[in-house]
C-alpha positions in Angstrom: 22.1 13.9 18.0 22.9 13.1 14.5 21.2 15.3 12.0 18.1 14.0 9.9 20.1 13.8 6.9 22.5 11.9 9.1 20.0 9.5 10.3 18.3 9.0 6.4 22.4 8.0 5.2 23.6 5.7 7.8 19.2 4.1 7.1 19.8 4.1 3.7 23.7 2.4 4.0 22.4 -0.4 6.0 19.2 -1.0 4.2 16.4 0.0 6.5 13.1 0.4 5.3 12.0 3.1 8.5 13.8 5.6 10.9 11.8 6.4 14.4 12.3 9.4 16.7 10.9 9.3 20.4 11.7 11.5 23.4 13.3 9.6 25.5 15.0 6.3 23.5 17.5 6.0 21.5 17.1 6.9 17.3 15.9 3.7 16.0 15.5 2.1 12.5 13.3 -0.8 10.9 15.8 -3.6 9.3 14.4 -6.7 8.0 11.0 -6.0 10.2 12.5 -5.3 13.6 13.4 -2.2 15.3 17.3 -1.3 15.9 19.4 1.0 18.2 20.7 3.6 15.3 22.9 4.7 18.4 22.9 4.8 22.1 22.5 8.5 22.1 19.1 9.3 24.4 16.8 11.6 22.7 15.6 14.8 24.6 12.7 16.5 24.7 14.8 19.6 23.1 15.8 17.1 20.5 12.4 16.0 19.0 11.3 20.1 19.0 14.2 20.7 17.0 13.7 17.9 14.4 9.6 18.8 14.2 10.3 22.5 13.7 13.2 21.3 11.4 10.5 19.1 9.2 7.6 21.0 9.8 9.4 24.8 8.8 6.0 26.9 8.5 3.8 24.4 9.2 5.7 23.5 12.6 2.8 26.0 14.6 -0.3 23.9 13.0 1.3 20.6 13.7 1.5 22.1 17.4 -1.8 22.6 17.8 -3.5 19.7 16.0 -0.4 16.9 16.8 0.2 15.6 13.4 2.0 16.3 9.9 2.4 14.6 6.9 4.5 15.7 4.0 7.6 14.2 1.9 11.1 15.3 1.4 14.8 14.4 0.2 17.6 13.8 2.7 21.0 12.3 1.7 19.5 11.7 -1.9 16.5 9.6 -0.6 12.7 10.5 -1.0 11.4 10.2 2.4 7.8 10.1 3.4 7.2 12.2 6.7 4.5 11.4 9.7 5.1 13.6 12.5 3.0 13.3 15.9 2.3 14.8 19.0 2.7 11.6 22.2 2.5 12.9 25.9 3.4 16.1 24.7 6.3 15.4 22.6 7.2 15.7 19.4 7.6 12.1 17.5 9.0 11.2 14.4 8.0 8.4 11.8 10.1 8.7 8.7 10.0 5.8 6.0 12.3 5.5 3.4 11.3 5.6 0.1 12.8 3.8 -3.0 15.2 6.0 -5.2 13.8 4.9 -8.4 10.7 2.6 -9.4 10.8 -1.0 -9.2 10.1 -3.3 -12.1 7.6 -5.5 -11.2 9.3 -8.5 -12.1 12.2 -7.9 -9.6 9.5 -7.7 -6.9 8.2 -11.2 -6.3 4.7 -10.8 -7.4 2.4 -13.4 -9.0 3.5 -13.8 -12.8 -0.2 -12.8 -13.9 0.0 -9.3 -11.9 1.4 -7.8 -15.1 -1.7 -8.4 -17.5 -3.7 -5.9 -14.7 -2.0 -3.0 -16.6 -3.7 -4.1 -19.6 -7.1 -3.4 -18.0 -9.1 -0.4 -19.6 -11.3 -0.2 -17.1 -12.4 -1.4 -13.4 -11.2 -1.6 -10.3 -7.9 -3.0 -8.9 -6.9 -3.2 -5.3 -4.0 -3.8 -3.7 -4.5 -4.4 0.4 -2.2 -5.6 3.2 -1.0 -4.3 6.4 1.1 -1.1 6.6 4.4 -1.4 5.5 3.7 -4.9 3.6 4.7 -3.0 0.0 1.6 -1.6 -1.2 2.9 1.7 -2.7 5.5 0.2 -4.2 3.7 -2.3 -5.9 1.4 0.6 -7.1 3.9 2.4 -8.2 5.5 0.1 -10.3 2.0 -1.5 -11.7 1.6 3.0 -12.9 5.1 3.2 -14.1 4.6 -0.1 -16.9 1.6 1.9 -18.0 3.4 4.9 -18.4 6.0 3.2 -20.8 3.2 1.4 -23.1 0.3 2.7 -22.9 -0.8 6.6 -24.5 -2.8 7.6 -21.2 -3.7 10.4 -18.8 -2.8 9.1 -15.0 -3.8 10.9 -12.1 -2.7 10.1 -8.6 -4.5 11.5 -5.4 -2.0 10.1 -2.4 -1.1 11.2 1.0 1.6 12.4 0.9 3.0 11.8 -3.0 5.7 8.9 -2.4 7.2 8.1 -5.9 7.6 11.0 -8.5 7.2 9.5 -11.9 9.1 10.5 -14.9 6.6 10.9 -17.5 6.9 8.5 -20.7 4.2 7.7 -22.9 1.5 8.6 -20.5 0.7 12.7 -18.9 0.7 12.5 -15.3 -0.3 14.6 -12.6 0.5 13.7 -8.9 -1.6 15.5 -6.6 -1.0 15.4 -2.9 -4.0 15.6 -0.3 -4.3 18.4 2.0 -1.9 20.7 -0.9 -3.7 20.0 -3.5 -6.8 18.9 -3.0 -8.8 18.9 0.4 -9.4 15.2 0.6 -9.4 11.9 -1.4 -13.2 12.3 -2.0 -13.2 15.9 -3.3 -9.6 15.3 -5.1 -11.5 12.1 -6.6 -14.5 13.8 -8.1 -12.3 16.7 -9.3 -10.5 13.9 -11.2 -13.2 12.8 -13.3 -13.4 15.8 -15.1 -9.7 16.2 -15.5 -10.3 13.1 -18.7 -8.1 10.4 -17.0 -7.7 7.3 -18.2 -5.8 5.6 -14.8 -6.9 6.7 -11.3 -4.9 5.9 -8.4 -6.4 6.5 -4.8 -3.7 6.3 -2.5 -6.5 5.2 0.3 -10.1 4.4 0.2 -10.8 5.5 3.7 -14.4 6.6 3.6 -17.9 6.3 1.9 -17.8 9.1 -0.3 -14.1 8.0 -1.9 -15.5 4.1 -2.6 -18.9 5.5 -3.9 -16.5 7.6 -6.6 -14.5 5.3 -7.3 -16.9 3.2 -8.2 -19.0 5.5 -10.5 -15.4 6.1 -11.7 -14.9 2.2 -13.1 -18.5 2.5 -14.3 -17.7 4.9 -16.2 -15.1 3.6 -18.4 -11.8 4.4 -16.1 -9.1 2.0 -14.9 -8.9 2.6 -11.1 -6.2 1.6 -8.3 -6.5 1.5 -4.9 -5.9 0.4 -1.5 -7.2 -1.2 1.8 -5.9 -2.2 5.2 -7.4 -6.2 4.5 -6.0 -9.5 4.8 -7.6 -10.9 1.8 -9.5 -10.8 -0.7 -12.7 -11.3 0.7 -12.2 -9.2 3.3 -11.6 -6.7 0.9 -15.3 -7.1 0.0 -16.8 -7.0 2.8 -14.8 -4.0 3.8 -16.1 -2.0 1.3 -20.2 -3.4 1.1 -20.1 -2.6 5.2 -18.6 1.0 4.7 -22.4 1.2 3.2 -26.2 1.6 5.1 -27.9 -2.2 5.4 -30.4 -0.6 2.9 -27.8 0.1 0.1 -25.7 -3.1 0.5 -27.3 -4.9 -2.0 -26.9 -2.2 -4.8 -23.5 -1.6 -3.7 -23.0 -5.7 -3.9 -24.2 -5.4 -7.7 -22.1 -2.6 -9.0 -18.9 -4.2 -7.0 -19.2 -7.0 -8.7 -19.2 -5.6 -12.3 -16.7 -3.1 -11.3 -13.9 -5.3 -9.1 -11.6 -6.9 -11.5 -8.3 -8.1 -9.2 -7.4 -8.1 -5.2 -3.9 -8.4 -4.3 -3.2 -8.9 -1.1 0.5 -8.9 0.5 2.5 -9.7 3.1 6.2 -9.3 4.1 7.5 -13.0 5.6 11.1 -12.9 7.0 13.3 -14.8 5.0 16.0 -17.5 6.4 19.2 -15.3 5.4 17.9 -12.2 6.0 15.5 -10.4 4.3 11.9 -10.2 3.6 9.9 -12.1 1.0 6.8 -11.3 -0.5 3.6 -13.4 0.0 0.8 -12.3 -2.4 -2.7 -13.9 -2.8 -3.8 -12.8 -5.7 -7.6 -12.8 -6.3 -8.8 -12.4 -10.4 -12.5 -12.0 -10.5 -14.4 -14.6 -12.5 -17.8 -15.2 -13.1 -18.0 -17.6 -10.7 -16.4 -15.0 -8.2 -18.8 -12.0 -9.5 -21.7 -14.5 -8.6 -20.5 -14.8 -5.0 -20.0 -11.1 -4.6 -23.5 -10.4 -5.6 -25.1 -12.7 -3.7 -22.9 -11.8 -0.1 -21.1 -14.8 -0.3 -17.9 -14.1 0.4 -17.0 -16.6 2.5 -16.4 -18.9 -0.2 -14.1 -16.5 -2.0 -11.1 -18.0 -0.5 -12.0 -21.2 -1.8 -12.8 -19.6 -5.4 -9.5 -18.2 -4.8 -7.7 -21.0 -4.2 -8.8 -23.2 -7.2 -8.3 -20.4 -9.8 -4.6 -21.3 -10.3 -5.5 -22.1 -13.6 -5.8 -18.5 -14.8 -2.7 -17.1 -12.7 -4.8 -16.9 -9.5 -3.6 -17.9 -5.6 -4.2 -17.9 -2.3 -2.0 -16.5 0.8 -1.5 -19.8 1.9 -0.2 -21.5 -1.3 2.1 -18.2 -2.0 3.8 -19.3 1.9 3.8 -23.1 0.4 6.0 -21.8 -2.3 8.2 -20.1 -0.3 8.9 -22.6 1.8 9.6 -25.3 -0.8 11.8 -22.7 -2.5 14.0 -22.3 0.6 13.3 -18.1 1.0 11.3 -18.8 3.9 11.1 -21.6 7.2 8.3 -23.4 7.4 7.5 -22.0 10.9 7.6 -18.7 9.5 4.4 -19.3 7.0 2.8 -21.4 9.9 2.7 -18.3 11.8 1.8 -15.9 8.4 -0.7 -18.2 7.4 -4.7 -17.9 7.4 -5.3 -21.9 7.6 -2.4 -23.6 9.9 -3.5 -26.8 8.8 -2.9 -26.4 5.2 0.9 -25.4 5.6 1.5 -28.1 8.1 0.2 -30.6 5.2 1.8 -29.1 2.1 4.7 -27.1 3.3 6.8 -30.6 2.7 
């Protein structure tokens, strides 16, 4: 089979975003959102033990007895991010392929008030969507415009480290769960006596990570994270239900003093080829901290929606725009949209 390095060129050449490795198909890559044929070459069993102990080098005896691996490394000049896994008993592969340099955020599509979020000093920002819908990239590029204007300490906890930032303006230290630090919650508490100014959680997975990071915004720091959510709302409630019923209410309080934007993305295959970005963007207002506090989040959407006035939208009027602009089919945001209805009236 063709060598890892192989595999990341030919990826890289023809623009795919993710290579996968499974006994018993052929390599395969992720263009555009679908899976390809890298080659009709069958993988063996022999084949996906020589690529794990190849990726894994020391750590290729732990990842046999617990199944999994993360890390990151360089083939062919590309910074790959590494997920190894154990599936009936063979070695798998999950490799994405990560951007050379930083993106400027104005070459990624985003809503044109995204920018002033860097000019936070404090609170939280979160960034959710599905996996693979551009989160860390987005995060990456929100950390890099701070790092070329503002005079700041940023510290990253992520899993693994994706993008390696060249420091500019601001110190930065990258720290990489399971090297080190043990996990996002212990890394996270650590962190706020290491005087940062920007935190960015690459996940808020648990409890104990969203009850620092909380204490963190109250206390005066500007803090980034992440969630697997389809909006804004569900943002919320994600986070308030990760809590007991008897602490909800508390939690409902300080979220709403603390949140100050949800951006929420999506990948929507283009018409020639591609993939554009669909963002809701959610900026909390008084009106929007009132309806956090009281567990009303079902009416964030609509809060959402008629906030355009202050650079704010929702998922559905992001797919209106792309249709009208001719990136995307109107089909396409029927089936990417949360309300049907509203594309099939406005998507004209």
């Amino acid at each position: 089979m063709m060598s890892i390095e192989e595999l990341v060129a030919k990826a890289k050449a023809e623009g795919a975003s993710d290579i996968h490795l499974i006994c018993g198909l052929p390599p395969k890559y992720r263009k555009d959102g679908q899976l390809e044929n890298m080659s009709e070459e069958v993988l063996t069993l022999d084949d996906c033990i020589d690529v794990a102990k190849f990726l894994a080098g020391k750590e290729y005896e732990h990842f046999d007895e617990v199944g999994e691996l993360d890390s990151a490394d360089t083939f062919a000049d590309n910074r790959c991010r590494i997920h190894l896994f154990k599936q009936q008993g063979a070695p798998s592969l999950a490799l994405r392929l990560l951007r050379e340099e930083i993106p400027k955020m104005e070459n990624l599509g985003l809503p044109p008030a995204v920018p002033q979020l860097t000019n936070l000093h404090k609170g939280i920002v979160l960034v959710t969507g599905e996996t693979g819908s551009g989160k860390s990239t987005t995060l990456a590029a929100l950390l890099d415009s701070i790092n070329h204007k503002m005079k700041a300490h940023i510290v990253t906890l992520e899993d693994p480290v994706e993008y390696v930032y060249k420091p500019d303006l601001c110190a930065i230290n990258q720290r990489e769960v399971g090297k080190d630090t043990r996990s996002f919650s212990e890394g996270l508490r650590a962190s706020l006596r290491e005087d940062p100014n920007v935190i960015l959680i690459g996940e808020m997975r648990d409890r104990d990570t969203i009850e620092t990071a909380i204490t963190a915004a109250e206390t005066g720091h500007l803090v980034f994270g992440t969630l697997h959510t389809g909006s804004a709302a569900d943002a919320v409630d994600r986070i308030v239900q990760v809590f007991p019923a008897d602490s909800q209410t508390q939690v409902r309080l300080q979220l709403s003093m603390t949140l100050m934007a949800v951006l929420t993305q999506q990948l929507i295959p283009k018409i020639k080829g591609g993939r554009a970005l669909a963002c809701e963007l959610m900026i909390v207002t008084d009106a929007i901290r009132n309806l956090i506090r009281s567990g009303n989040t079902p009416q964030i959407a609509n809060a959402v929606a008629t906030s355009t006035n202050i650079g704010g939208q929702s998922m559905d009027q992001a797919l209106v725009k792309l249709v009208r602009t001719g990136a995307i089919s109107r089909d396409m945001a029927i089936h990417y949209a949360h309300d049907q209805d509203y594309i099939k009236k406005n998507a004209v």
